[in-house]
Structures are given as C-alpha cells and as structure tokens.
C-alpha positions as CSV (number, residue, x, y, z in Angstrom):
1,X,-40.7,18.6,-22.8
2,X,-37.1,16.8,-23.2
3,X,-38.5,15.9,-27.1
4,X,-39.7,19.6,-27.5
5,X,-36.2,21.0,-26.5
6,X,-34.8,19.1,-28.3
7,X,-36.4,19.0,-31.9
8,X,-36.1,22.9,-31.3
9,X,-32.1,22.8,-30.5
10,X,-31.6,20.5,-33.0
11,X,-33.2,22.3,-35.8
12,X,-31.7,25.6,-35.2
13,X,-28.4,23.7,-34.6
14,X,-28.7,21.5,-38.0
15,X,-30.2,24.7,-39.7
16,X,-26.5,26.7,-39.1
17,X,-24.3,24.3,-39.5
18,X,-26.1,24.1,-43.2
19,X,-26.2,27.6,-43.9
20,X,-22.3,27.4,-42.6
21,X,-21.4,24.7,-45.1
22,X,-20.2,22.2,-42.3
23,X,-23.4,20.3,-43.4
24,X,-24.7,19.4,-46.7
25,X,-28.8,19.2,-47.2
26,X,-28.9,15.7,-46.4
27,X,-26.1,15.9,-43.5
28,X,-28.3,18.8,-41.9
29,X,-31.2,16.5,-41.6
30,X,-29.3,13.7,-40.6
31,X,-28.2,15.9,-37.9
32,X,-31.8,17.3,-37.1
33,X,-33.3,13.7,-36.1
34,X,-29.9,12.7,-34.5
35,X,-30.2,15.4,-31.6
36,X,-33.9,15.2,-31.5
37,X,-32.9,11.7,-30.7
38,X,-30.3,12.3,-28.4
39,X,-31.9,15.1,-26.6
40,X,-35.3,13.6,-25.9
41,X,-33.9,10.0,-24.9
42,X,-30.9,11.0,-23.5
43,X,-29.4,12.8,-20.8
44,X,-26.7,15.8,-20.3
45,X,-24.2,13.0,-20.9
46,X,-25.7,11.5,-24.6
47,X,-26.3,15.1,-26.0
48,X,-23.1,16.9,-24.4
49,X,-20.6,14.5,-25.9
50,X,-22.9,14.7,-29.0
51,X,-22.2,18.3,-29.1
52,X,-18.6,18.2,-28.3
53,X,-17.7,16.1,-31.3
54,X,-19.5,18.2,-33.6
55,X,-18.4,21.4,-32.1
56,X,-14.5,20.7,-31.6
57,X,-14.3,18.4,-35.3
58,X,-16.3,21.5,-37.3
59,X,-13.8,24.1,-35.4
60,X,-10.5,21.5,-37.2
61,X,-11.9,20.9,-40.2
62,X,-12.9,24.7,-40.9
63,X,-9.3,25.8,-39.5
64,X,-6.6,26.1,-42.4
65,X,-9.3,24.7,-44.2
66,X,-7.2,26.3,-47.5
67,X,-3.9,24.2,-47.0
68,X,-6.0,21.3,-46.9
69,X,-8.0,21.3,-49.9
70,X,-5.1,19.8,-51.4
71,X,-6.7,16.5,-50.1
72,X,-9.9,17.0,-51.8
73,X,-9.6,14.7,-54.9
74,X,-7.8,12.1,-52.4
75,X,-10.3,11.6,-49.5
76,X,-13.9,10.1,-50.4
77,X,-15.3,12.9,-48.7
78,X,-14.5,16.0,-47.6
79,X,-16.1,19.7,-46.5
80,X,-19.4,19.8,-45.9
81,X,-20.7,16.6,-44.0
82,X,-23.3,13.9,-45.7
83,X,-25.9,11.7,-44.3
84,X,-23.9,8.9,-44.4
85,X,-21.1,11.1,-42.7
86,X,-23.1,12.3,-39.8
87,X,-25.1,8.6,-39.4
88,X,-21.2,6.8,-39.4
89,X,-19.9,9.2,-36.6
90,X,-23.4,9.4,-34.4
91,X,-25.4,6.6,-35.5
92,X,-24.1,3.8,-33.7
93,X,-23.8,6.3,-30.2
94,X,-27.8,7.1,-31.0
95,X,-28.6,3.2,-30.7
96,X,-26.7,2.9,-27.7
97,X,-28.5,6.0,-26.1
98,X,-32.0,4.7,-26.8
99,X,-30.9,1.4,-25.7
100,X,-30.2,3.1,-22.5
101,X,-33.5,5.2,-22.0
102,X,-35.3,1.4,-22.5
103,X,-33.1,-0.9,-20.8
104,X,-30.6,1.3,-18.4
105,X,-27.8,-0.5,-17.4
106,X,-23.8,0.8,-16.7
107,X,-22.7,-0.7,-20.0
108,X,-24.7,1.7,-22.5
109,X,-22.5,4.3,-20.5
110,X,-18.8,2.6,-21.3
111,X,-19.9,2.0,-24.4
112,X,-20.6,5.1,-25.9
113,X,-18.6,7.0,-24.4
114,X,-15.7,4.9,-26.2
115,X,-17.5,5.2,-29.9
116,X,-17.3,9.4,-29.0
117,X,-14.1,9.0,-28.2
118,X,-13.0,7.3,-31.2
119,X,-15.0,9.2,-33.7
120,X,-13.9,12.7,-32.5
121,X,-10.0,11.5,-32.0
122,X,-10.3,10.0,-35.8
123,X,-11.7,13.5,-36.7
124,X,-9.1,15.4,-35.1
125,X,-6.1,13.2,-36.6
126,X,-7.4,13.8,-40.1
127,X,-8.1,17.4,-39.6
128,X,-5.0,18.4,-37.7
129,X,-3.0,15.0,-39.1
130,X,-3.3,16.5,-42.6
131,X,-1.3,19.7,-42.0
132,X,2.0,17.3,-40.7
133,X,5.3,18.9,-42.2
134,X,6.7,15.7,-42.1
135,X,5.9,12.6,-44.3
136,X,3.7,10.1,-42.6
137,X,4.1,6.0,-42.5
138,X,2.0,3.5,-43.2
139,X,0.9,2.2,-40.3
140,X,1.3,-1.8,-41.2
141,X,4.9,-1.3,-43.3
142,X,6.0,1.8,-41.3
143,X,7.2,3.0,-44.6
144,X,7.0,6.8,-45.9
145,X,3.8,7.5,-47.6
146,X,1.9,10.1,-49.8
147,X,0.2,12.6,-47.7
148,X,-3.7,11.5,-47.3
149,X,-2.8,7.8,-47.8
150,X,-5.5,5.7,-45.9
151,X,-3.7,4.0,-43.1
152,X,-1.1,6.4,-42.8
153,X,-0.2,7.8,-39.3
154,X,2.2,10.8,-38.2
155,X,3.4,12.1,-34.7
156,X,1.3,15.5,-35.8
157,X,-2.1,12.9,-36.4
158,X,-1.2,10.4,-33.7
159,X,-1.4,13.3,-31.0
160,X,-4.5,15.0,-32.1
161,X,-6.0,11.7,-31.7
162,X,-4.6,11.7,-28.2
163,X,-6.0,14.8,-27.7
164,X,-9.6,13.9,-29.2
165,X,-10.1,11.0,-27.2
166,X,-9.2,12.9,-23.8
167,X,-11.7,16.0,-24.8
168,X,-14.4,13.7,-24.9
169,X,-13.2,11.9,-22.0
170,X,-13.0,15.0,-20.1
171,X,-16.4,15.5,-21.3
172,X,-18.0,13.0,-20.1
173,X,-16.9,13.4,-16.6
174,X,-18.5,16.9,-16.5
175,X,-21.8,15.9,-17.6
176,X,-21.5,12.8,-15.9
177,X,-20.6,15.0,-12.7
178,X,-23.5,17.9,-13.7
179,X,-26.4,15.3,-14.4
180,X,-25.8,12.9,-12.2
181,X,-29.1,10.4,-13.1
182,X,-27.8,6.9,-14.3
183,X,-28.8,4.0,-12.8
184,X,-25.3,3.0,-11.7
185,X,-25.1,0.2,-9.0
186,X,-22.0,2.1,-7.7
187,X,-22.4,4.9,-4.8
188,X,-21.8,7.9,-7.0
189,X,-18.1,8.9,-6.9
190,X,-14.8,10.4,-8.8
191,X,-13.8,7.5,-9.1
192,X,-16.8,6.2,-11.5
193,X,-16.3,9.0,-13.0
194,X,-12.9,8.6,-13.5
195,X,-13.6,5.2,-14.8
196,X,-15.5,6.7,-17.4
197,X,-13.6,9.2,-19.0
198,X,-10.2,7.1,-18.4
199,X,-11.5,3.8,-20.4
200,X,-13.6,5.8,-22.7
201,X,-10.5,8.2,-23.6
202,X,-7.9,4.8,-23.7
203,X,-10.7,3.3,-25.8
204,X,-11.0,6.3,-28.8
205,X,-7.5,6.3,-28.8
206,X,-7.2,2.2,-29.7
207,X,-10.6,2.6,-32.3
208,X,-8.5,5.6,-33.9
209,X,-5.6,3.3,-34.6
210,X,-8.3,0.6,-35.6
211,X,-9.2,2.9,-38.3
212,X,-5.5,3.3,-39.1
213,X,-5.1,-0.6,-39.7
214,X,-8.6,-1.2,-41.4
215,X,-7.7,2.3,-44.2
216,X,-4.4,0.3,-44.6
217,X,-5.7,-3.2,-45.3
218,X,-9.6,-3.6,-45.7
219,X,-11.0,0.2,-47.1
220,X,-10.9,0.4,-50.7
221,X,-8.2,2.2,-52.5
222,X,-7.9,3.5,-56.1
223,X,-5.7,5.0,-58.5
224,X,-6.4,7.2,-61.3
225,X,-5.2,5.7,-64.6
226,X,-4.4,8.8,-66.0
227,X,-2.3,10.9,-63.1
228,X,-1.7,8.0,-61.2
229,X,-3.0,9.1,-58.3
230,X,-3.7,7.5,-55.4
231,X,-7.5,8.0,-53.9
232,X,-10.1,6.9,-52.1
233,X,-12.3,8.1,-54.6
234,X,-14.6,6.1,-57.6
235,X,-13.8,8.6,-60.1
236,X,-10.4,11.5,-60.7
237,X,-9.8,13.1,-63.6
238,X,-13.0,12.7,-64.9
239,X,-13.1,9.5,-65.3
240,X,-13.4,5.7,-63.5
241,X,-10.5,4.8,-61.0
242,X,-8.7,1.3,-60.8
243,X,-9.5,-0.3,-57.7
244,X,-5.7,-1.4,-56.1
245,X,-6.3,-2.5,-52.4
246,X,-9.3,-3.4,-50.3
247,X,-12.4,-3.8,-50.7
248,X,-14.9,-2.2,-53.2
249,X,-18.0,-2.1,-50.4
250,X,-15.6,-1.2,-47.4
251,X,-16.0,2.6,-47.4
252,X,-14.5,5.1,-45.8
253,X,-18.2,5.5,-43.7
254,X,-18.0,2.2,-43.1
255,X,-14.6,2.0,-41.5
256,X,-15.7,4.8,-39.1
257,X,-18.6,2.6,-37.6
258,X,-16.4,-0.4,-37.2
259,X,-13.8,1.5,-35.7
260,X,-15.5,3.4,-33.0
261,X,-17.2,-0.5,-32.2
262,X,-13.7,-1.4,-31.3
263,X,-13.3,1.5,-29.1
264,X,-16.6,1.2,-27.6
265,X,-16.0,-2.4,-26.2
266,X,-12.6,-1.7,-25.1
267,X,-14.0,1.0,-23.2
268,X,-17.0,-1.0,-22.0
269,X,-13.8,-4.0,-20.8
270,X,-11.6,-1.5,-19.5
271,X,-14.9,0.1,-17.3
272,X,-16.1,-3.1,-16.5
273,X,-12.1,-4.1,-15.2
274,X,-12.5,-0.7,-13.2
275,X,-15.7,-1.3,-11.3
276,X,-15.0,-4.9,-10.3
C-alpha cells in the first residue's frame, strides 16, 4: 500500500511542479520515481524531509525570482529543475533510504539527515544569497567578488544556509517524534531526537561551506571571450567559453553530491559522538 501511496503522491506532486515550471520534463520524472522511492521504502522521516527540501527551495527560488534572473547566463542552471538537478540534491538521500529499509541500522538515519541538510541550506544560500546588497568574498581569498561567483560567500548567503540546515533539522525531529519506527538501539527519547536534528543541522551547515570551497577551487569556471564574463556556463554569447579554473568534468551537479557526502558523515560522527 506504502508503494501505491506513494507512486500516486508522487505523480500528482511531480505532475505540478511541471505544469508550475519548478521542474523541467526530465526533472518531473526524476522527481516521480524519487518519491515513489522514498515513499514506499521509507518512512515519515525519508519522505518528510524529502518534501521539505523541495517545498521550502521551490518557495526561494520562485520568490523575487525577477531580481535574480540577472544570474541566468552565470549559473550552469537555473529555473526550472533537471534530472541531473533533482538526482544531485535527492539521489544520494534515496540510496541511503533503501539501504535502510534492507539493512536498518542508526547510521542510515545520521546520514541522511546531514545530506538534507546540506542540499536544502546550499539551496537556500543561493536563492536568498543572490539577492545580498553587499558584495560577496571569495571564500578561499576573502576578496570582493562578482555577484554569482562560484565560491563566493556573503553574511545574506551564509545565514540562509544557517537557516536551511536548522529547517531540516527541525524536520527531522517532528517526523522522527510522529513516526516513531526505527530500529534504534537507544530507549526512544528527546534526546535522540535531539541528536538527530542537532548533528544533522551542524552537518548541512559544514557540507554548504564544502560547496563554497569545492565552487572556488575544483568546479569548473569559464569566461566569455567576447564580454568577458565570468560563468559557469559552456557557451555565453553565443558562442564557446574559455575554461579559467577547475575542472572541465567537475560540475556544478557534481559538487552538490560531494558536498552533501561531507555533511552526511559529519552528521553520522557528530550522532555517533552523541549516542556513545
């Protein structure tokens, strides 16, 4: 019944966020298996943080969605959400919640509620980040940069990442408090539920910075020959970019999914630290 539910809740879900433009064709299916996935393997915890992220980073990138469409020749993606998008901010939390319905164990938990954590405060420092009236820094010089500079960090960004890691902290204590059906070898308590939403919030906070240092050093970073602009895209201007930092295959998706594995282990340490 739990797979029923949710193929049903996911395709109506998938289905509006298309017709809303937060999803393109391929994001929307992407989406559609996701929560099937989440839903049917998972508990109120897997698919209510699930839904939290997509429902709280929709709602920021939708709001003063005009002011930022400045950025849209300078981030590799933006608007409506791909495949590669949606599998970069979910995928990775979809493994660890079938890992758990085969082999339950604590850690599945820690870990990701930390990758939720980090994916949704990296969401909400771009989203809210972008709209800083002051310039931002790079986060390894500390120098002023451009606006939409990978690696850049402001006070605006650095506390909406604050702010995304708690909400999905928070989350998880709710559901964790509502369901109440993990195989934890701890008497059920606040206190493991503390545990949870304190080193999974402490760990999205440390993956968003991750993905600070890694758009800084590691992504790849172009600039168009003939405005010399700097972007993270392969083509501006209509025609081919110069490729002046990074790496060519480390993407923008790509430093998502190594950023919220950083935040998942920390969380997984800091909840393992907690429970001892």
């Amino acid at each position: 019944m739990d797979w029923i539910i949710g193929f049903v809740g996911s395709l109506f879900m998938a289905g509006a966020a298309y017709k809303k433009r937060s999803l393109t064709r391929s994001g929307a299916l992407a989406a559609f298996v996701m929560g099937t996935v989440y839903f049917g393997s998972g508990s109120l915890l897997w698919f209510g943080l699930l839904l939290t992220f997509f429902i709280t980073s929709t709602g920021w990138s939708k709001w003063k969605k005009r002011a930022k469409s400045r950025f849209d020749t300078i981030y590799e993606k933006t608007g409506q959400r791909d495949a590669h998008q949606v599998w970069a901010n979910g995928g990775i939390g979809m493994l660890l919640c079938v890992a758990n319905a085969l082999f339950p164990h604590p850690a599945w938990v820690f870990l990701f509620v930390g990758v939720m954590a980090t994916v949704n405060a990296d969401t909400w420092a771009t989203e809210i980040g972008s709209l800083s009236r002051s310039q931002p820094r790079s986060v390894i010089t500390w120098r002023p940069v451009p606006a939409g500079t990978s690696g850049a960090v402001s006070v605006l960004g650095t506390w909406a990442a604050v702010g995304g890691a708690i909400i999905i902290g928070g989350a998880a204590v709710v559901c964790l408090y509502i369901a109440q059906d993990l195989a934890f070898p701890y008497p059920y308590s606040w206190y493991l539920l503390l545990a949870v939403g304190i080193s999974g919030a402490i760990g999205g906070v440390a993956g968003a910075f991750t993905d600070s240092l890694l758009g800084a050093t590691w992504q790849a970073s172009y600039r168009c020959e003939k405005c010399g602009a700097a972007t993270e895209r392969l083509q501006h201007c209509d025609q081919a970019t110069t490729l002046v930092r990074g790496f060519r295959w480390m993407t923008n998706d790509l430093v998502n999914s190594l950023s919220s594995i950083v935040g998942g282990l920390l969380a997984w340490l800091i909840g393992s630290l907690l429970l001892l």
